[in-house]
N, C-alpha and C positions, 0 to 999 in steps of 0.2 A: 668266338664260337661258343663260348661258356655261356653265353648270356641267352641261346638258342636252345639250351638244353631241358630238357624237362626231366623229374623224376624216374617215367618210362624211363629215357633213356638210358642211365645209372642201373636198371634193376638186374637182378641176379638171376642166371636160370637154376633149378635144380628140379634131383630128379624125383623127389617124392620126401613125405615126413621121415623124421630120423626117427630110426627104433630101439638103436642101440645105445647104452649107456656109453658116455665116453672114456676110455683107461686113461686118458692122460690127466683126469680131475684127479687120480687117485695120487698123482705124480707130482700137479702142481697144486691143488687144492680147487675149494669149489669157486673162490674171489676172482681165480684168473681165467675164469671160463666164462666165454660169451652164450648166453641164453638164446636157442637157435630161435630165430622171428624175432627176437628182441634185439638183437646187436648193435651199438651203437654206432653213428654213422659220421661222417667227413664233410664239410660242406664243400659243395665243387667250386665254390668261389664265397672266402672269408673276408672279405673288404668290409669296412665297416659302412664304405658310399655304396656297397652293392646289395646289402641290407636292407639298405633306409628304402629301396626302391620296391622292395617285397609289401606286398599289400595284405598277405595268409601267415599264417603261421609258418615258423621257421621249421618246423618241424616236416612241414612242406615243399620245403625247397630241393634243387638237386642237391642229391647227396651221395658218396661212398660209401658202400657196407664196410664199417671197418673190419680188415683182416685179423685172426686169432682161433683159438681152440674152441669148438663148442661142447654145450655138456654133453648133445646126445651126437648120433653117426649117422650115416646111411647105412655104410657097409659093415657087414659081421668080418671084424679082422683077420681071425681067424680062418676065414673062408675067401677070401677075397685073393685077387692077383692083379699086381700095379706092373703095369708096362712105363717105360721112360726113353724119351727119342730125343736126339739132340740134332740139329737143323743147319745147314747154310753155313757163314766163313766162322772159321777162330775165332774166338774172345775171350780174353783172361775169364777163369770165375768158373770155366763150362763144368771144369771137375769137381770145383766146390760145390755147385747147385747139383751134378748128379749123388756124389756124395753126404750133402745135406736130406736130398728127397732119401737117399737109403735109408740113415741110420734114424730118422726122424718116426719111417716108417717102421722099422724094427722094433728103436727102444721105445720110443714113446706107446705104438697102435700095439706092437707086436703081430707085427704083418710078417708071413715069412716066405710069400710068392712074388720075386720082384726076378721081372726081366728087362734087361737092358737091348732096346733093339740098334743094330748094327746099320752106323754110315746112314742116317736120315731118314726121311721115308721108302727109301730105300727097303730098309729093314722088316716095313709093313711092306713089303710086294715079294710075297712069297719066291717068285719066278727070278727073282737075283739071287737066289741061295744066299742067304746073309742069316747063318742062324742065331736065335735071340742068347745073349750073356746071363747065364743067371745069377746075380747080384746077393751079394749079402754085407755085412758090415766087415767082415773081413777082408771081402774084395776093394774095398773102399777107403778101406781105412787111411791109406797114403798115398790115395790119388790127388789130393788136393798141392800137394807139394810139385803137381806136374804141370806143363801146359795142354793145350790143345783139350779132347775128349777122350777121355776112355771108351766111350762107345765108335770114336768115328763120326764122321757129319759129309753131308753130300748137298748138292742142287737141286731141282728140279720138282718139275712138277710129278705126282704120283696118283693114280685112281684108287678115289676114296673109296667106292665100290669091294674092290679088291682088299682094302686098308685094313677095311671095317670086317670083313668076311675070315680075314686073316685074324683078327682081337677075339672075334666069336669063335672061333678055330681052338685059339691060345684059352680061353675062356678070362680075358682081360676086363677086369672092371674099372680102370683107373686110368687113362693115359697120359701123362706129364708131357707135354710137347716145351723143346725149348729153343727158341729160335725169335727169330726177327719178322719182320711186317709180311714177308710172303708165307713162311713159316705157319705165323698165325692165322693164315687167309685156308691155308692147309686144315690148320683143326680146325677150323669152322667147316667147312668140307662134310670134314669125318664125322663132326658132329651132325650137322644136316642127315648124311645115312644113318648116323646111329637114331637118328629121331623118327628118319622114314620108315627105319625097322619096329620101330618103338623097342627099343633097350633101354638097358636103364647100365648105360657104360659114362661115367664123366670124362670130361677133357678139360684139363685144366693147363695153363701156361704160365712160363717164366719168361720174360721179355727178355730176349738176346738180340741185341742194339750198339756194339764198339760205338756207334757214329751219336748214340742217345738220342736219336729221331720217333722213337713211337710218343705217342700222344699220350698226354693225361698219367703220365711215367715220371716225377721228377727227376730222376737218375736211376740210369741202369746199370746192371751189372758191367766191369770191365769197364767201363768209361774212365772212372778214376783211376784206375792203375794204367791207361793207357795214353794219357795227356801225362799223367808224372812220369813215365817212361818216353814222351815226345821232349819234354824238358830237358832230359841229357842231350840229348842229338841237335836240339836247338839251341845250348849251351856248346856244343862242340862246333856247330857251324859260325856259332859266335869268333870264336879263339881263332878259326880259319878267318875267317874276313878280316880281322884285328891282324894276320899275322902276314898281309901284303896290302903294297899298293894298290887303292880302290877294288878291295877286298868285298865277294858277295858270299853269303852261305844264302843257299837255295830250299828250303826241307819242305818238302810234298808231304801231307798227313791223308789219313782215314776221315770220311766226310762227302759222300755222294751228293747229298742233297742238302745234308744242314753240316757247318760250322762252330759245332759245340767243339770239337775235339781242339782244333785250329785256337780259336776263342780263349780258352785255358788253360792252355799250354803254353801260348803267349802272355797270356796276366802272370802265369806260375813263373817265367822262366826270367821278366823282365829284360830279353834279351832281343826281343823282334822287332824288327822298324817297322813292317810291311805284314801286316795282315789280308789273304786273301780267302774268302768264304763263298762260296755258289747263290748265296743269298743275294749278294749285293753285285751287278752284272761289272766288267770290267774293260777300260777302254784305252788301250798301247799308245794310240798316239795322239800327238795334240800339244799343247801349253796343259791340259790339266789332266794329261795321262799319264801313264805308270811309267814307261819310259823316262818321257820329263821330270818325273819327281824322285824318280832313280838318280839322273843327275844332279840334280840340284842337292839329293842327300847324300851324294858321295863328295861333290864339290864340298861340302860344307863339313862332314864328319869324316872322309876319308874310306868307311866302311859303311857295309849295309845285312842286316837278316831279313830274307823275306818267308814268311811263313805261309804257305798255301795247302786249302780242303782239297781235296783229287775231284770234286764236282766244280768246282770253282772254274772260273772261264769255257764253259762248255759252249759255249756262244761263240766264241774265238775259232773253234775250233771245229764246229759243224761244217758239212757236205751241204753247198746250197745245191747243189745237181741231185741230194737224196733229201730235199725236203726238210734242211736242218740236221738230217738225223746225224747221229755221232758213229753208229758202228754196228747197227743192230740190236741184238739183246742175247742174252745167255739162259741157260738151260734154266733158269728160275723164272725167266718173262724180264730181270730188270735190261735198262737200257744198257749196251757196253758204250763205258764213258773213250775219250782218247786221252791219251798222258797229258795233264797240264804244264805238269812239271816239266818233262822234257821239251815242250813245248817252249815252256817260259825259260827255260837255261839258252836253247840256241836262239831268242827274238832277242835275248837281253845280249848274249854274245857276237849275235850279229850287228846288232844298234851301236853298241861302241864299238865296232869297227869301221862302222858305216862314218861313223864322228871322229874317227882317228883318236879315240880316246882309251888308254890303257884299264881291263878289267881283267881281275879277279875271282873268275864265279868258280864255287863246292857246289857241286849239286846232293844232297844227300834225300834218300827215299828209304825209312827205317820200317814200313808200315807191316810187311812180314814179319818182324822182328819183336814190332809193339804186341800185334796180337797174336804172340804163338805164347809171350811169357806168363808166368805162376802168376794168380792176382796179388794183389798187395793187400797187406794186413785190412786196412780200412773193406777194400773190397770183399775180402774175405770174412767179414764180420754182416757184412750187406748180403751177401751169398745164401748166405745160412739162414736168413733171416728170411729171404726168398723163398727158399726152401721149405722151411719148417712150415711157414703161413700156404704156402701152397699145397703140403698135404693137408694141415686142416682143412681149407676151404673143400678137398676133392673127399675126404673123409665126410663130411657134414654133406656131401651129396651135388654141392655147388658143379657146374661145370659152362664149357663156354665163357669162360672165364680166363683173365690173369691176375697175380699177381704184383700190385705196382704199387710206390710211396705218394703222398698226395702230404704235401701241407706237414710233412716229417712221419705221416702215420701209415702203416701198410693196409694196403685197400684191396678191394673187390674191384676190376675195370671190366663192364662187357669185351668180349672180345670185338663183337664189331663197332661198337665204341672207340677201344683205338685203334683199330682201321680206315677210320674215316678219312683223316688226313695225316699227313706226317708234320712231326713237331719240328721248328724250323728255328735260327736264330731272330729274334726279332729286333730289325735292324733301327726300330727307334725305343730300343728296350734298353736297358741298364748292360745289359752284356756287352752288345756291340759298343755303345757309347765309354764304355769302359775300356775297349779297345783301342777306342780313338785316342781318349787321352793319353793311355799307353803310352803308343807307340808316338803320337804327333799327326800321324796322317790323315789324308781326310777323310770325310766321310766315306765322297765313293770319286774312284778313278773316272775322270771323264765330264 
């Protein structure tokens, strides 16, 4: 896809020249501030065979505006008021990024109108009674210690109309959306009205992803605290399997559509035989199905762990009488998947009964558990970092926009940019193949 891209694409919207001098040069000096039009940029693809193919100036190439503080502002601090919305399921981090966009905005801009709106877009639709929190650094100060949101997070779709009618209401110059791929389909919406108004309101976003599927993101928030929190449980289904004859531990993870979480969790824990991800399709029976090599790895080790993404075997488990489909979809528009897990616990317990063969299966499903907890230090250091760079960019006037890391350095991403598609494991990439070695299995069931 990278290779499709052009400059357009990568470019930034904003909403007019900065007027105002920046306060946070006075804070951190003038070396650490990026020169607004001049900021230097991220190449979208650093290969050195992908170079050689460039025929213009590199300067030319697609690029990320890299993320940072500029010298000048759009908005008079002073006078301004930032709204902040948190979107869709749990994710470690949600508190640290509502608490980094606080106090960044406090001590660094000295901003002193911040409302936090209640339970997701939600919050922007008047007609729910959902009134807005008003935020300051002491309300914040020790949220990060907690799980979940402080504000609240909800589903579904909300008219922008309405959204945008309610910020002009609030007199909102700033809105932080923080959420996942429907989430950011949302502030593009809001933003669309806010342009058909002609305002000059930003929308800026923090990628909220447990499953790390947005595009052009190389890790999102929550990811890493919630594959090192699947490591225990995949560690404890280990001891079970170890602790009978032909012994299985079963752990169902977070993972719709991609297999990062699945992926990681199994390298970290060194404890999985069986990796299952949605990416690579999966086939029960046969000489070179999963069943079969169930056998043949319990015959030979006695014990088994199988690690499976909740998007994983949807195929298995489709309604051919509804056209494949699985279940409908939920108040957001995504598909509702069916349980793999439970699925693959009673195929694998019915198959050795069928064999007269004595099993063992734990079925364990921690996935509530992963993303309700506090993020982890490293998370917590990424949070902030999220944060901070996402008021600059919405201070500098940027909007339509996220905040995402590219290549180790924090970037500018159009929002409809990562919209395009969703980021997936690539199943002849180093990841996957990493797993194979792992564990021993094969490439793909079937």
């Amino acid at each position: 896809m990278s290779r499709d891209l052009t400059p357009a694409d990568l470019a930034i919207a904003d909403l007019g020249p900065c007027k105002y001098p920046s306060p946070v040069a006075g804070i951190l000096g003038e070396r650490a501030m990026h020169y607004v039009g001049e900021a230097d940029k991220v190449l979208l693809d650093d290969r050195l065979s992908f170079l050689g193919t460039h025929r213009g100036l590199i300067a030319e190439m697609p690029a990320f505006e890299l993320a940072g503080p500029r010298d000048r502002v759009f908005f008079d601090p002073a006078k301004m008021t930032c709204g902040i919305v948190t979107c869709g399921g749990l994710c470690p981090g949600l508190n640290n990024v509502v608490r980094g966009i606080v106090l960044e905005l406090w001590h660094s801009y000295g901003a002193r109108k911040i409302l936090g709106f209640r339970f997701g877009y939600e919050g922007l639709t008047p007609t729910y009674g959902h009134e807005p929190m008003v935020l300051d650094n002491k309300v914040v100060s020790r949220i990060h210690h907690m799980g979940g949101t402080l504000l609240g997070s909800s589903r579904g779709k909300q008219d922008a109309v309405e959204n945008v009618s309610y910020l002009e209401q609030l007199g909102v110059d700033i809105l932080f959306v923080i959420g996942g791929d429907g989430t950011i389909r949302g502030a593009m919406a809001i933003a669309d009205e806010i342009k058909r108004r002609k305002r000059k309101i930003a929308v800026v976003g923090i990628p909220k992803t447990i499953d790390n599927d947005i595009q052009f993101i190389d890790r999102s928030f929550g990811f890493e605290t919630a594959f090192s929190e699947a490591v225990t449980v995949i560690k404890s289904a280990n001891v079970e399997a170890n602790g009978a004859r032909n012994g299985v531990g079963l752990v169902k993870l977070m993972g719709r559509h991609s297999g990062f979480i699945a992926c990681h969790a199994a390298l970290a824990s060194t404890d999985a035989n069986i990796v299952l991800i949605p990416e690579v399709k999966i086939a029960l029976e046969g000489e070179k199905g999963l069943l079969r090599y169930l056998e043949k790895r319990l015959a030979r080790s006695g014990h088994a762990v199988i690690v499976v993404a909740e998007g994983a075997g949807q195929e298995l488990l489709a309604d051919p009488a509804a056209g494949g489909a699985s279940g409908g979809t939920d108040a957001s528009g995504n598909a509702k998947f069916k349980d793999i897990g439970l699925f693959l616990r009673d195929r694998i317990n019915a198959h050795f009964k069928e064999i007269k063969t004595e099993l063992n299966l734990k079925y364990l499903d921690p996935s509530y558990h992963i993303r309700s907890v506090p993020a982890s230090p490293s998370d917590s250091v990424y949070c902030w970092n999220m944060a901070r760079n996402a008021v600059h960019a919405a201070m500098a006037g940027n909007t339509e926009m996220l905040i995402g890391r590219w290549h180790g350095r924090f970037v500018h991403v159009p929002m409809q940019l990562a919209t395009r598609q969703r980021k997936e494991v690539d199943t002849h990439g180093d990841l996957w193949l990493s797993v194979i070695e792992a564990t021993g299995q094969p490439v793909a069931f079937g």
